[in-house]
Biopython code that builds the backbone (N, CA, C, O; Angstrom):
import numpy as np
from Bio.PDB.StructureBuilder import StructureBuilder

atoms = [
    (1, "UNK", "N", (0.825, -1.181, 0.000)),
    (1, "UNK", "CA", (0.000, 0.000, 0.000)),
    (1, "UNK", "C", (0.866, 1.240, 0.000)),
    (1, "UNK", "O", (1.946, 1.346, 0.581)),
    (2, "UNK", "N", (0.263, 2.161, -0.719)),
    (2, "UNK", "CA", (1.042, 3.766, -0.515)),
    (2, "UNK", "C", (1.369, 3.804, 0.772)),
    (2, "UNK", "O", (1.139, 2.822, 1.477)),
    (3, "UNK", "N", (1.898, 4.830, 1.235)),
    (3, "UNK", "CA", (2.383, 5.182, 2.442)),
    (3, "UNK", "C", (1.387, 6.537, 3.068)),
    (3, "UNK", "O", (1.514, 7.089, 4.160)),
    (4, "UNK", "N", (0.643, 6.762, 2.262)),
    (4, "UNK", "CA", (-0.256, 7.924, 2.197)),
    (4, "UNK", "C", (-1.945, 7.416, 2.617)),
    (4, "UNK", "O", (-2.863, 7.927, 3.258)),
    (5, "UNK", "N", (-1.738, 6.114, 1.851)),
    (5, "UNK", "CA", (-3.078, 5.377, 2.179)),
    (5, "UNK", "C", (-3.477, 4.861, 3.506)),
    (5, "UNK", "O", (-4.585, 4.821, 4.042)),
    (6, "UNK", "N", (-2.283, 4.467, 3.919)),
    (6, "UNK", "CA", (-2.469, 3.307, 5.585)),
    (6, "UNK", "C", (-2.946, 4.630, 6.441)),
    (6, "UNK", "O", (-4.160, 4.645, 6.645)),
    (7, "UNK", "N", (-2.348, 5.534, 6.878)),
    (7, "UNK", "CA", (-3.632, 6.532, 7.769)),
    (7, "UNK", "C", (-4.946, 6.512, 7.254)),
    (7, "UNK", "O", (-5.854, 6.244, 8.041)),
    (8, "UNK", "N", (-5.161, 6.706, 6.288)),
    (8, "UNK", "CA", (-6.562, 6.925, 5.713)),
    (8, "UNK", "C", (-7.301, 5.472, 6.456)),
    (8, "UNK", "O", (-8.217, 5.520, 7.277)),
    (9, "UNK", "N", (-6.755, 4.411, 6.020)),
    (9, "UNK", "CA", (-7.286, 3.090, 5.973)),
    (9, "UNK", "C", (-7.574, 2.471, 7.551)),
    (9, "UNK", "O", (-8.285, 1.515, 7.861)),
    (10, "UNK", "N", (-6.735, 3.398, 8.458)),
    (10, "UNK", "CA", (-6.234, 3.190, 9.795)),
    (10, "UNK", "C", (-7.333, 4.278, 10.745)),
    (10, "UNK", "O", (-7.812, 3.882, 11.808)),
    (11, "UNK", "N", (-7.590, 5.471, 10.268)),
    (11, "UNK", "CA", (-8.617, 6.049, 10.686)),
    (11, "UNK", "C", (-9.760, 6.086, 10.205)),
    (11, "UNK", "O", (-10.569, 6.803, 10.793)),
    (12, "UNK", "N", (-10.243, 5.281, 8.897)),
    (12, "UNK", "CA", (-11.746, 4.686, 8.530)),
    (12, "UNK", "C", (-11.777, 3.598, 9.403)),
    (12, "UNK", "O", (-12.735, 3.654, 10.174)),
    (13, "UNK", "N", (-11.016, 2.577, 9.548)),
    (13, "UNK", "CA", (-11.355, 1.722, 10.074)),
    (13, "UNK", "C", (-11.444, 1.418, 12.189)),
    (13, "UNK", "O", (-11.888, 0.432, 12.778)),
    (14, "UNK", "N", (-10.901, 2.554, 12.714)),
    (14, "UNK", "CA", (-11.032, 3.564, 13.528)),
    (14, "UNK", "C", (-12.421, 3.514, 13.748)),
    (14, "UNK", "O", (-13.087, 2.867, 14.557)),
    (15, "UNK", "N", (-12.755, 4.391, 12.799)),
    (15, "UNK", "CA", (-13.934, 4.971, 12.873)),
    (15, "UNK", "C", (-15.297, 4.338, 13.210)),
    (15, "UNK", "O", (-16.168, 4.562, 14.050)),
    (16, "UNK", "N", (-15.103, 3.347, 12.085)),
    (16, "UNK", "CA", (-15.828, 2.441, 11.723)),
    (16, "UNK", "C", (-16.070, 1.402, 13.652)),
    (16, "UNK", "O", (-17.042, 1.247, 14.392)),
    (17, "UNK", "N", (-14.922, 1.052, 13.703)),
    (17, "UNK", "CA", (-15.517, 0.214, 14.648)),
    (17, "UNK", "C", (-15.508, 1.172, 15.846)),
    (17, "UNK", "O", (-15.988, 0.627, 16.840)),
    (18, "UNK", "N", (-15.163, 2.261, 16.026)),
    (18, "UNK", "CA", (-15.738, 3.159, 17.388)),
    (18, "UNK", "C", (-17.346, 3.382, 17.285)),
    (18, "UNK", "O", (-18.033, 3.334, 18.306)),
    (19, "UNK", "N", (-17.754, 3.558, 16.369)),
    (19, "UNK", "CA", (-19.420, 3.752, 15.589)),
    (19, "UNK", "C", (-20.181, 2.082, 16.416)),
    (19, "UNK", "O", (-21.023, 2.062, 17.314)),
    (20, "UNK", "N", (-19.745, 1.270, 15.959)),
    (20, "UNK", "CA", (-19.963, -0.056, 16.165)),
    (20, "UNK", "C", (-20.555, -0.149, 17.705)),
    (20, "UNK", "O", (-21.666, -0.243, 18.226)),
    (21, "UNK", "N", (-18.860, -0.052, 18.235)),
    (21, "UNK", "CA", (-19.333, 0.010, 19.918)),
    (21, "UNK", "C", (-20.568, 0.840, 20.448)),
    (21, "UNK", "O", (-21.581, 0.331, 20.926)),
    (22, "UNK", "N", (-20.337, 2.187, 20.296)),
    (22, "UNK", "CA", (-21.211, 2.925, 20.525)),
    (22, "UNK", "C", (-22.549, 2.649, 20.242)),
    (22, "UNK", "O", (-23.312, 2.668, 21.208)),
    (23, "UNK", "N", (-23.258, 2.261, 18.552)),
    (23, "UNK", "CA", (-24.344, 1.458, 18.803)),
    (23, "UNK", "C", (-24.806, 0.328, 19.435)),
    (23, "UNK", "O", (-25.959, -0.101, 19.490)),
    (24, "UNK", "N", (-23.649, -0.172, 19.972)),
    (24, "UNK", "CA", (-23.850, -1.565, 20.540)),
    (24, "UNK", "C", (-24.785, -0.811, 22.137)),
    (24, "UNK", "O", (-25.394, -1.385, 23.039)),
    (25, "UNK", "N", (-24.607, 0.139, 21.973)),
    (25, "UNK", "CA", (-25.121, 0.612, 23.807)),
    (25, "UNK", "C", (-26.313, 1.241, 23.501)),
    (25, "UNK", "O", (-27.083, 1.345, 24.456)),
    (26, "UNK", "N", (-26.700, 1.706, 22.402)),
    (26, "UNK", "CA", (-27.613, 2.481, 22.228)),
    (26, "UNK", "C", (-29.559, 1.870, 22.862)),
    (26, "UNK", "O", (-29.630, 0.836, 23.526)),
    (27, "UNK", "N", (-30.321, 2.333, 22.665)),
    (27, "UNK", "CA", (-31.628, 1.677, 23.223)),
    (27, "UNK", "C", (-32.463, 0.905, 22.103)),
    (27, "UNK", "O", (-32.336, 1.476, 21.020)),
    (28, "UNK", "N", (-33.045, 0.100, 22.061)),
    (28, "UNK", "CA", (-33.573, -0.955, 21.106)),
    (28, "UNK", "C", (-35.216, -0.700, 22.000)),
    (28, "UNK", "O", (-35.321, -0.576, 23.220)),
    (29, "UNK", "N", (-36.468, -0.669, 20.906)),
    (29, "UNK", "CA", (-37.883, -0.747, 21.786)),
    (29, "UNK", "C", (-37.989, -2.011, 23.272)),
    (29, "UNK", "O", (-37.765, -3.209, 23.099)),
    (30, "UNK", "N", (-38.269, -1.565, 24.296)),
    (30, "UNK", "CA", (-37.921, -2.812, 24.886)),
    (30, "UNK", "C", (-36.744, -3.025, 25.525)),
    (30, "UNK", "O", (-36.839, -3.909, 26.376)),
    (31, "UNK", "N", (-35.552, -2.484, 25.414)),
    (31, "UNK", "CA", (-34.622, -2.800, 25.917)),
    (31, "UNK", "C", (-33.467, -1.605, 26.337)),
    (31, "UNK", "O", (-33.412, -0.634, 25.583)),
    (32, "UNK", "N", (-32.922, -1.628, 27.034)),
    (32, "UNK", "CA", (-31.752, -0.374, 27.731)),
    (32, "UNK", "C", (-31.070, -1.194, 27.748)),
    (32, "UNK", "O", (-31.257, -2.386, 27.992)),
    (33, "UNK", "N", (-29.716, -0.348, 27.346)),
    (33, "UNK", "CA", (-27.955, -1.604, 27.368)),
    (33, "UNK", "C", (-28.007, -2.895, 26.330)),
    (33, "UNK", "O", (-27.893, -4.054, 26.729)),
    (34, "UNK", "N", (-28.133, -2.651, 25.400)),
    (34, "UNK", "CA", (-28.012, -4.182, 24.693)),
    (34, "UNK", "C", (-26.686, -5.161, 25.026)),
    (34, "UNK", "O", (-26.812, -6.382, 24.936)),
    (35, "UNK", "N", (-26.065, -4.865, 25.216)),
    (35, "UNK", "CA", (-24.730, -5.022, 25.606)),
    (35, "UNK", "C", (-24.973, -6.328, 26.653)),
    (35, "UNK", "O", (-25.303, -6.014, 27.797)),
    (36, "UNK", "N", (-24.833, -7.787, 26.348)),
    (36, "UNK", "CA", (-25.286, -8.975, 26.621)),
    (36, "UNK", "C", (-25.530, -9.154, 28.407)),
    (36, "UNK", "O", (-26.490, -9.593, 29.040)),
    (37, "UNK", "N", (-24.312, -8.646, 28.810)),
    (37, "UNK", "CA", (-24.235, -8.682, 29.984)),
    (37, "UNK", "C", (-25.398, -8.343, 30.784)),
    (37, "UNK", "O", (-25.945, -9.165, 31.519)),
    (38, "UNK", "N", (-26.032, -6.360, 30.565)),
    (38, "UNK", "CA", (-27.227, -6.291, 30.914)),
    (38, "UNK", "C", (-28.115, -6.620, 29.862)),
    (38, "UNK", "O", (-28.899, -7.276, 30.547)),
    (39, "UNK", "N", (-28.468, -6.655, 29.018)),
    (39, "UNK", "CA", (-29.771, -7.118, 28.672)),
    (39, "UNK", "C", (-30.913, -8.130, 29.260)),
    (39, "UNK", "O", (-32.122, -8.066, 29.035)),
    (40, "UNK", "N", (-30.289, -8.985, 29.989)),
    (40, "UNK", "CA", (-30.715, -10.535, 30.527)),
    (40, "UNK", "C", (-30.884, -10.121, 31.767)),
    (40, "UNK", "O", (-31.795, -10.671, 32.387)),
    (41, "UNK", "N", (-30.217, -9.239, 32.354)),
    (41, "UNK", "CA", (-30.770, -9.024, 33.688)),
    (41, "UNK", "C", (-31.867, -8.067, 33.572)),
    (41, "UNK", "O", (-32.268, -7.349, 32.655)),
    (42, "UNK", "N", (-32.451, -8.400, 35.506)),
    (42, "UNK", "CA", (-33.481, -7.625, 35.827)),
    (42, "UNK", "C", (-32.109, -6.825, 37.030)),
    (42, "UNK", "O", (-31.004, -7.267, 37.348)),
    (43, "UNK", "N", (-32.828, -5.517, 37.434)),
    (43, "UNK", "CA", (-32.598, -4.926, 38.119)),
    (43, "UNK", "C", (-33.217, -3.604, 39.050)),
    (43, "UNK", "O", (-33.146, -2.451, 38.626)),
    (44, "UNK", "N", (-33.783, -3.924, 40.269)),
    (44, "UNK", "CA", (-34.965, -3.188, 40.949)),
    (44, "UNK", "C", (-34.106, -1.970, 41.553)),
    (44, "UNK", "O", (-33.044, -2.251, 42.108)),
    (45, "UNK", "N", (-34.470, -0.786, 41.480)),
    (45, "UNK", "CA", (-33.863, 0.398, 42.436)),
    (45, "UNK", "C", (-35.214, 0.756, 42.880)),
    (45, "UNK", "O", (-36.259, 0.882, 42.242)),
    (46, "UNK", "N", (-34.915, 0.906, 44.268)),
    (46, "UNK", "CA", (-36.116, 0.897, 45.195)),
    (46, "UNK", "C", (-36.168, 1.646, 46.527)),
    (46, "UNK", "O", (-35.361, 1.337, 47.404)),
    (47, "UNK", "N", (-36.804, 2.329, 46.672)),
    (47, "UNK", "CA", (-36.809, 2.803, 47.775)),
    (47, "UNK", "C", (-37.960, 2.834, 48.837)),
    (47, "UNK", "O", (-39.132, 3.198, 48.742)),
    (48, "UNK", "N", (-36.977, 2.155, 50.243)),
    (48, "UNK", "CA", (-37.869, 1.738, 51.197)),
    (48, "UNK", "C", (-38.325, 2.549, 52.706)),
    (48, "UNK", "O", (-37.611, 3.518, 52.964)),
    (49, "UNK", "N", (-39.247, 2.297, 53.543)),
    (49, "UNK", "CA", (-38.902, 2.649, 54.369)),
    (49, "UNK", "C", (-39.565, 1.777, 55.599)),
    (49, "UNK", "O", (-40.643, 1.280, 55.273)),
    (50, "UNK", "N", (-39.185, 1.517, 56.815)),
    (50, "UNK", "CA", (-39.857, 0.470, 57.361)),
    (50, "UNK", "C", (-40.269, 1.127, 58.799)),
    (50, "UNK", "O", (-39.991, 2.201, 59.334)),
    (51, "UNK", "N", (-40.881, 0.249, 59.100)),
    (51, "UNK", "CA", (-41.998, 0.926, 60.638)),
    (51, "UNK", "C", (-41.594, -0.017, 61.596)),
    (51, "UNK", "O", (-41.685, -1.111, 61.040)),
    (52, "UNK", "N", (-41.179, -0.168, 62.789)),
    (52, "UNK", "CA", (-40.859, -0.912, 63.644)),
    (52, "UNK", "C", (-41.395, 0.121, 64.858)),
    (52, "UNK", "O", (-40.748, 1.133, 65.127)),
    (53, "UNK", "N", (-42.772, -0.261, 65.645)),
    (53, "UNK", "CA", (-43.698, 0.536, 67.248)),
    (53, "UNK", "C", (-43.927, 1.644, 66.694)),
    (53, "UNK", "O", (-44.249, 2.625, 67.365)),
    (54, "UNK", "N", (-43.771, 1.692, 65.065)),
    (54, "UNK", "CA", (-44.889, 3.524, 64.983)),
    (54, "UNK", "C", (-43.656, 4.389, 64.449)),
    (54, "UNK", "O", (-43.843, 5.363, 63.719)),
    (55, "UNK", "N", (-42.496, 4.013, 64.818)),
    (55, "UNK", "CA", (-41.048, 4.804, 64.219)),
    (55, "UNK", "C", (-41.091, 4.495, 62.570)),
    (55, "UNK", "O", (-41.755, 3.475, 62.386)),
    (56, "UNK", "N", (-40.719, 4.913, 61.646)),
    (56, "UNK", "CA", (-40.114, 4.732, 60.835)),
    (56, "UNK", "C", (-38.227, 5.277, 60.148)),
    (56, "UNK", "O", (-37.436, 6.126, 60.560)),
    (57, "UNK", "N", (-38.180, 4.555, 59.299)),
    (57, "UNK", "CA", (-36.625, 4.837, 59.094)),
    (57, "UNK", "C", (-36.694, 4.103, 57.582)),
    (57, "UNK", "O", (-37.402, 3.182, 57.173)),
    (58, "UNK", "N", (-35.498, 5.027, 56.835)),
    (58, "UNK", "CA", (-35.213, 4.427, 55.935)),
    (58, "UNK", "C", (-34.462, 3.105, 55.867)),
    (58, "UNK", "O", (-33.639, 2.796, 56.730)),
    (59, "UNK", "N", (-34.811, 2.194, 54.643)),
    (59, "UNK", "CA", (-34.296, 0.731, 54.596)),
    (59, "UNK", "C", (-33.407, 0.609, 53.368)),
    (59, "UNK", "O", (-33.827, 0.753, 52.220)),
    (60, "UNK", "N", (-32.423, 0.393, 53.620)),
    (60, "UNK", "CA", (-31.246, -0.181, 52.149)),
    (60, "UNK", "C", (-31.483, -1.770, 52.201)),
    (60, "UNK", "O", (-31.158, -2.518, 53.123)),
    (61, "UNK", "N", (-32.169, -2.137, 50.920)),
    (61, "UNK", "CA", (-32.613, -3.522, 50.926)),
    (61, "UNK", "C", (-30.654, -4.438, 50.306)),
    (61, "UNK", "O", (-30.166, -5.565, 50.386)),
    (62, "UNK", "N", (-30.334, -3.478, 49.915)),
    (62, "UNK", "CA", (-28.712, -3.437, 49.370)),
    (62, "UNK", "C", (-28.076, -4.142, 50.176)),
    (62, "UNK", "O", (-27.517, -5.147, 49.737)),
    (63, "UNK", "N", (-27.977, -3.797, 51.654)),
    (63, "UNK", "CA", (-27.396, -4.269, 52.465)),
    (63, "UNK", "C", (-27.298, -5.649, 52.654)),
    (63, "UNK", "O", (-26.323, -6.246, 53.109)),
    (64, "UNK", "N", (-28.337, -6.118, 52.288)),
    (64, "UNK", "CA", (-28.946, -7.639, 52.471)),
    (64, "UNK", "C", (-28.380, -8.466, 51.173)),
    (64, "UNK", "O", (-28.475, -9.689, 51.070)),
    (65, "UNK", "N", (-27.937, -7.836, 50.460)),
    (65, "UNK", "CA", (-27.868, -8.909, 49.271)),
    (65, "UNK", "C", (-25.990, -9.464, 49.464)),
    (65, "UNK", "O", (-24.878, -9.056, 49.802)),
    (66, "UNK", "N", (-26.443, -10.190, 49.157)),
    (66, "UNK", "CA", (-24.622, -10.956, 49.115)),
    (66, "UNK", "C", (-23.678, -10.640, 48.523)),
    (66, "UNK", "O", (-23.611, -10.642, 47.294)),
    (67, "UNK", "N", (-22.762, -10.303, 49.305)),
    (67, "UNK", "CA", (-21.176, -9.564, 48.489)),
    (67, "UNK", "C", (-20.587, -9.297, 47.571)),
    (67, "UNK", "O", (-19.445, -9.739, 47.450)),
    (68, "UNK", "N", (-21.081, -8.585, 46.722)),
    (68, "UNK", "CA", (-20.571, -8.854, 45.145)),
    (68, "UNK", "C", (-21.718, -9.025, 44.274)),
    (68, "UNK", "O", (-21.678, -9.308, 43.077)),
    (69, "UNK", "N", (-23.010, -8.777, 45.177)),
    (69, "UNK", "CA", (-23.932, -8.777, 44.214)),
    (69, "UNK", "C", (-24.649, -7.415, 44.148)),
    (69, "UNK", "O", (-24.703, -6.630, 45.095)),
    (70, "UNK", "N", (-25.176, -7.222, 42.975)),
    (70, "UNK", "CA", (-25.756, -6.043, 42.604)),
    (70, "UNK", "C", (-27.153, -6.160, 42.133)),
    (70, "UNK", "O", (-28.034, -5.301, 42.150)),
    (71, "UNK", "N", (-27.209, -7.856, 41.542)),
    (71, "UNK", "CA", (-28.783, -7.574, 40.116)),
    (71, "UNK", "C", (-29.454, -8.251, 41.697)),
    (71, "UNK", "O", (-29.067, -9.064, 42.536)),
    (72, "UNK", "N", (-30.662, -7.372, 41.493)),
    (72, "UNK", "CA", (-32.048, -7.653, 42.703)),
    (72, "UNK", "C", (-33.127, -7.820, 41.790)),
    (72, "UNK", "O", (-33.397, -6.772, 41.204)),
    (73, "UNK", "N", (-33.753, -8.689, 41.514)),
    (73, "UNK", "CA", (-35.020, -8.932, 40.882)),
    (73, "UNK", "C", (-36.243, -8.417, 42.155)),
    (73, "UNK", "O", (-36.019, -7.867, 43.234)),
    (74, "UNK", "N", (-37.432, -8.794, 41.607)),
    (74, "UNK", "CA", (-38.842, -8.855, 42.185)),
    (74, "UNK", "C", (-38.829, -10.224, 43.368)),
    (74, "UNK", "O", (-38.876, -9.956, 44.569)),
    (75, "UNK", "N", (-38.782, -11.247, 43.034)),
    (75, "UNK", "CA", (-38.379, -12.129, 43.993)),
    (75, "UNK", "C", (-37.597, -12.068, 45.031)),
    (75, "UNK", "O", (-37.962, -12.487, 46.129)),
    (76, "UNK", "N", (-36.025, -11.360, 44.740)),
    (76, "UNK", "CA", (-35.079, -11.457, 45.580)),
    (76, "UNK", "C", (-35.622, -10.202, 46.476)),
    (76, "UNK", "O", (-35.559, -10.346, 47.697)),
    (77, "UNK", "N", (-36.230, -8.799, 45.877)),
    (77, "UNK", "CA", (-36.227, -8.086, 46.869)),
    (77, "UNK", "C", (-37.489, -8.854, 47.666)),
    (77, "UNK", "O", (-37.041, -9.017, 48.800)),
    (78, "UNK", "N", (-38.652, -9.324, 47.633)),
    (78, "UNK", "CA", (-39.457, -10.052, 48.043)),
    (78, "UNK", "C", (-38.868, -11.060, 49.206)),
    (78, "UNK", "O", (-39.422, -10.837, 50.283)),
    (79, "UNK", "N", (-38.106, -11.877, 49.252)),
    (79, "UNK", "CA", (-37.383, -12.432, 50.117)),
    (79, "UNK", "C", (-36.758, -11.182, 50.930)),
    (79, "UNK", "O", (-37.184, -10.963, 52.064)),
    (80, "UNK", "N", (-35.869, -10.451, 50.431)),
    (80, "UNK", "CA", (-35.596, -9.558, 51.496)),
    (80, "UNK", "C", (-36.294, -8.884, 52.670)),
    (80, "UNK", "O", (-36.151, -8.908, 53.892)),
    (81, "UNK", "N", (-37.126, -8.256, 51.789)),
    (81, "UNK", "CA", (-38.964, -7.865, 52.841)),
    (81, "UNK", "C", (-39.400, -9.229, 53.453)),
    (81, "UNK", "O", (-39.006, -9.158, 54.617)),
    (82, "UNK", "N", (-39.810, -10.040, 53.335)),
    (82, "UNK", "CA", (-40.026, -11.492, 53.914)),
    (82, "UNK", "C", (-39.088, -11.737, 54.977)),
    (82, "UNK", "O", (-39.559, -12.205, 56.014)),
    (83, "UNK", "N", (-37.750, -11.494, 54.918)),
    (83, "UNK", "CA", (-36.750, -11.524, 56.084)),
    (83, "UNK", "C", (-36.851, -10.885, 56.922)),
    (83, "UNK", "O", (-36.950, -11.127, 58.125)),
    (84, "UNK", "N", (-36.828, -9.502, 56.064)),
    (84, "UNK", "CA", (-37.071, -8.284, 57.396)),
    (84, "UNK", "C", (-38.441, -8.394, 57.811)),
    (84, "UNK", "O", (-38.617, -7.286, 58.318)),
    (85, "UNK", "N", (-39.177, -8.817, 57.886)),
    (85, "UNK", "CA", (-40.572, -8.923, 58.685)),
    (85, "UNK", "C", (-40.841, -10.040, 59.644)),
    (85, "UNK", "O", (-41.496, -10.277, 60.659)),
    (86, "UNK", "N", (-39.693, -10.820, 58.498)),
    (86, "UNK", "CA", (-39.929, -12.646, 59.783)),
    (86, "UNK", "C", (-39.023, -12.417, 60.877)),
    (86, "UNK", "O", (-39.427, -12.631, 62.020)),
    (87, "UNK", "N", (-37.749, -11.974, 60.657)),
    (87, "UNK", "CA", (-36.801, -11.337, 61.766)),
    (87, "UNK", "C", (-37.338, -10.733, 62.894)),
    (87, "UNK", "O", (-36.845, -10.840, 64.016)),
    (88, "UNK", "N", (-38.623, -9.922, 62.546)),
    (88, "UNK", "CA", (-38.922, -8.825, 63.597)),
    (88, "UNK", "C", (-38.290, -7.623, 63.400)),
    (88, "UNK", "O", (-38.462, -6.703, 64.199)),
    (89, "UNK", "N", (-37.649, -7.523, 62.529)),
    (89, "UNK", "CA", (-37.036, -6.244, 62.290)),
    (89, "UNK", "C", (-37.320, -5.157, 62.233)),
    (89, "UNK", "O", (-36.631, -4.252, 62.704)),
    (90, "UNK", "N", (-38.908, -4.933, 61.362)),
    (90, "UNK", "CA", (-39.967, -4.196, 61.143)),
    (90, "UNK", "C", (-41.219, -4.937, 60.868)),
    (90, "UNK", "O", (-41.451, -6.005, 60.302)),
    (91, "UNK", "N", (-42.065, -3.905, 61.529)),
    (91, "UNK", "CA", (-43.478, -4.741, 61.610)),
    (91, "UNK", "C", (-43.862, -4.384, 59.868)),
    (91, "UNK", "O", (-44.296, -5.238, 59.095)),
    (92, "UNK", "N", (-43.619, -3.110, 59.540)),
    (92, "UNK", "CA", (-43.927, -3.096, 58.095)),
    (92, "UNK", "C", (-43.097, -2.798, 56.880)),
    (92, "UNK", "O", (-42.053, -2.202, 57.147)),
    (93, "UNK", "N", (-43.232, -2.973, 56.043)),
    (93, "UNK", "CA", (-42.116, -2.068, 55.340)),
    (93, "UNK", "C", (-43.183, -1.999, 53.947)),
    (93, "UNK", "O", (-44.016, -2.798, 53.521)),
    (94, "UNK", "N", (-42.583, -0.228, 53.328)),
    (94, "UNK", "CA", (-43.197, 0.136, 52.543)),
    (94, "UNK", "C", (-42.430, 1.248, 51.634)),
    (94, "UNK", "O", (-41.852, 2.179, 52.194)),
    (95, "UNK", "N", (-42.441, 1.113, 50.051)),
    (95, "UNK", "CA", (-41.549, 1.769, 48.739)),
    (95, "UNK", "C", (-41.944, 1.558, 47.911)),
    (95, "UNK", "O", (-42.698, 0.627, 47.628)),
    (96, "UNK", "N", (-41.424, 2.609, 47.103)),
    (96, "UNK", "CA", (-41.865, 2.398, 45.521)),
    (96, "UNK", "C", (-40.472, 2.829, 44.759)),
    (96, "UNK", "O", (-39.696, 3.516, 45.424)),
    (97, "UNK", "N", (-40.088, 2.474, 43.393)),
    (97, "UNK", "CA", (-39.183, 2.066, 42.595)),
    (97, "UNK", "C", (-39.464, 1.911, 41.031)),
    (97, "UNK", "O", (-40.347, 2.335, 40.286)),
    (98, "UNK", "N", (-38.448, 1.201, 40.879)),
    (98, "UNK", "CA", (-38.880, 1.062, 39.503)),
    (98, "UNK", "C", (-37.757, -0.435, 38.682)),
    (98, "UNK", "O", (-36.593, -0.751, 38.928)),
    (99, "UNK", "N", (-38.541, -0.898, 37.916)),
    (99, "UNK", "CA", (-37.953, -2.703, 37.720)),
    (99, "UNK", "C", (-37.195, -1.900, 36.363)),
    (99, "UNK", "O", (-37.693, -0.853, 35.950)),
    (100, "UNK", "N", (-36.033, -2.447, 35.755)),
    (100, "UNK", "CA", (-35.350, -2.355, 34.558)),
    (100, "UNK", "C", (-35.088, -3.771, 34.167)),
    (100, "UNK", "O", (-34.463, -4.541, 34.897)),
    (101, "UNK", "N", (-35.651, -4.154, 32.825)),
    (101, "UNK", "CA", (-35.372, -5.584, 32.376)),
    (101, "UNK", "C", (-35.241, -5.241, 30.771)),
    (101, "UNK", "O", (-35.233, -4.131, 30.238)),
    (102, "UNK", "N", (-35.117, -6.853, 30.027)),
    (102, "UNK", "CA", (-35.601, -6.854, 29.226)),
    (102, "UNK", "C", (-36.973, -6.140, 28.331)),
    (102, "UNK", "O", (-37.148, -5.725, 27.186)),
    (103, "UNK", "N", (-37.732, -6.265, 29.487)),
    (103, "UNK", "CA", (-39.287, -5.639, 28.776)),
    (103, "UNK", "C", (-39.312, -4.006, 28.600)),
    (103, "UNK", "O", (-40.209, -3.357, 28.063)),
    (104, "UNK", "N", (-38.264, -3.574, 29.110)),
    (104, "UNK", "CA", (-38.154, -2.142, 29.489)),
    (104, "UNK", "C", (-38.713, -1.881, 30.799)),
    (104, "UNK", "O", (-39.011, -2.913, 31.400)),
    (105, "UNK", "N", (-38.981, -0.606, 31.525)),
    (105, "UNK", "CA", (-38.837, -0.200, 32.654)),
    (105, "UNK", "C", (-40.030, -0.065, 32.980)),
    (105, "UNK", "O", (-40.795, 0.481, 32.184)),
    (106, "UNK", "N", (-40.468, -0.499, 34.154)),
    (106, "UNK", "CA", (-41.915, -0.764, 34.593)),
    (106, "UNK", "C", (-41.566, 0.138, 36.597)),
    (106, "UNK", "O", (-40.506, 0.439, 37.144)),
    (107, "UNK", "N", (-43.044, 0.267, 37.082)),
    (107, "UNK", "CA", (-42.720, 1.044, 38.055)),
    (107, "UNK", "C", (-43.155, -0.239, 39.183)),
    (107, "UNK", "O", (-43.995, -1.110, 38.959)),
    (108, "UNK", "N", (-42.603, -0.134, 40.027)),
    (108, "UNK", "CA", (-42.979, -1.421, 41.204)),
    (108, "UNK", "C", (-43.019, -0.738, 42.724)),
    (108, "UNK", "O", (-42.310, 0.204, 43.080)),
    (109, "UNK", "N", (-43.992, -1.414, 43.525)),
    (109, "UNK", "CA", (-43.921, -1.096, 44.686)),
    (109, "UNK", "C", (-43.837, -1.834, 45.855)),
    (109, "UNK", "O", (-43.804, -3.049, 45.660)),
    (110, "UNK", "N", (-43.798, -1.531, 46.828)),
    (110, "UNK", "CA", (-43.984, -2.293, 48.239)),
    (110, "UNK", "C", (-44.853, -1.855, 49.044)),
    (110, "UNK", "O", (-44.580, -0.796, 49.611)),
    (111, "UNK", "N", (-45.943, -2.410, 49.297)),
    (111, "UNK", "CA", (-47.615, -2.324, 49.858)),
    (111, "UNK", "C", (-47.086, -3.078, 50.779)),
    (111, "UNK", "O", (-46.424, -4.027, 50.359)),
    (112, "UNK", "N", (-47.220, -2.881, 52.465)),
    (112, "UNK", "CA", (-47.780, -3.245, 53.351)),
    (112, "UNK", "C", (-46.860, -4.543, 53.289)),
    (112, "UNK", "O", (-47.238, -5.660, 53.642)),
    (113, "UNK", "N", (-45.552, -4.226, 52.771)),
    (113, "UNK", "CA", (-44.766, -5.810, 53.066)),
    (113, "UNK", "C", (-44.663, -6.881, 51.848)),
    (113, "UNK", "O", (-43.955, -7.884, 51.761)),
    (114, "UNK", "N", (-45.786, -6.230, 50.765)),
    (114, "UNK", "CA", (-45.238, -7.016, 49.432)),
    (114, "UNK", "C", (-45.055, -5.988, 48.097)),
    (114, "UNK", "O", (-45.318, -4.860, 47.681)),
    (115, "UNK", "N", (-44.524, -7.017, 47.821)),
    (115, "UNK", "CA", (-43.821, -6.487, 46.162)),
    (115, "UNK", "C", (-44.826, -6.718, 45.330)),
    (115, "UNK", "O", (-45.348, -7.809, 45.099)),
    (116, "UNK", "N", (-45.261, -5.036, 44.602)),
    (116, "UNK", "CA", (-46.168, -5.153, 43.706)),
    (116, "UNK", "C", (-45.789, -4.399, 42.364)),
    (116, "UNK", "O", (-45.649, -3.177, 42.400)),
    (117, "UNK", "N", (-45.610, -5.146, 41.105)),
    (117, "UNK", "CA", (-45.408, -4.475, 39.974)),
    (117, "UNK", "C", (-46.334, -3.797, 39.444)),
    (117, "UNK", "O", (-46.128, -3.183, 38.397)),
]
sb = StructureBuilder()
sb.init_structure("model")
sb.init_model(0)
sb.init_chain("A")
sb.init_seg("    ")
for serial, (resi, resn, name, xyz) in enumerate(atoms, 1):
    if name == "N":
        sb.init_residue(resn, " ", resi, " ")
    sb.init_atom(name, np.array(xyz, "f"), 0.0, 1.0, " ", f" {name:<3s}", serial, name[0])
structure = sb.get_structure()
C-alpha cells in the first residue's frame, strides 16, 4: 500500500468500529444496554422505608444482598422484605421504585410488606 493510504485506511477503520461500539449501547424498543451482559438481567432500584412501634426509618434492601452482588429482581427483593418482617425487624415495610429488564422499565412497589409491579 502507498504510504499515504495506511492513515486513511487506519482512521476509517477507527472509525468504523468506534461507531460499532457505541451502537452496541444504544436503546432498542424494549430494551436499555443491549450489551449482553445487561440485557438478561433484571434490576430493581427501590426505595424503602420500614416501621418498627410507629417509628419509621429508611431501609437499604442493598445491604442484604450478598457480596458482590448487585442484580435484585422482584423475587429477591421479596425475600428480602419477607426476612425483614420474619426477623422482627420491622413490623412493616413500605416503597416504591422502579424494575429495569428486558421488557423495558416498569414502576414497582412495596404495599404493606409485598412487592407489587
Amino acid at each position: 500500500m502507498h504510504v499515504s493510504v495506511l492513515p486513511a485506511v487506519q482512521i476509517s477503520v477507527t472509525a468504523a468500529l468506534t461507531m460499532w461500539m457505541i451502537t452496541g449501547f444504544t436503546r432498542l424498543p424494549g430494551r436499555w444496554l443491549r450489551w449482553k451482559m445487561f440485557c438478561r438481567a433484571t434490576f430493581t432500584i427501590v426505595t424503602l422505608t420500614g416501621t418498627k412501634d410507629g417509628r419509621t426509618e429508611p431501609v437499604n434492601v442493598y445491604d442484604y444482598l450478598s457480596p458482590g452482588s448487585f442484580i435484585l429482581g422482584p423475587p429477591q427483593l421479596q425475600a428480602i422484605v419477607s426476612h425483614l418482617i420474619g426477623s422482627g425487624r420491622y413490623d412493616r415495610l413500605d416503597g416504591h421504585g422502579r424494575v429495569l429488564s428486558v421488557q423495558g422499565e416498569q414502576p414497582v412497589e412495596v404495599r404493606d410488606s409485598h412487592v407489587v409491579l
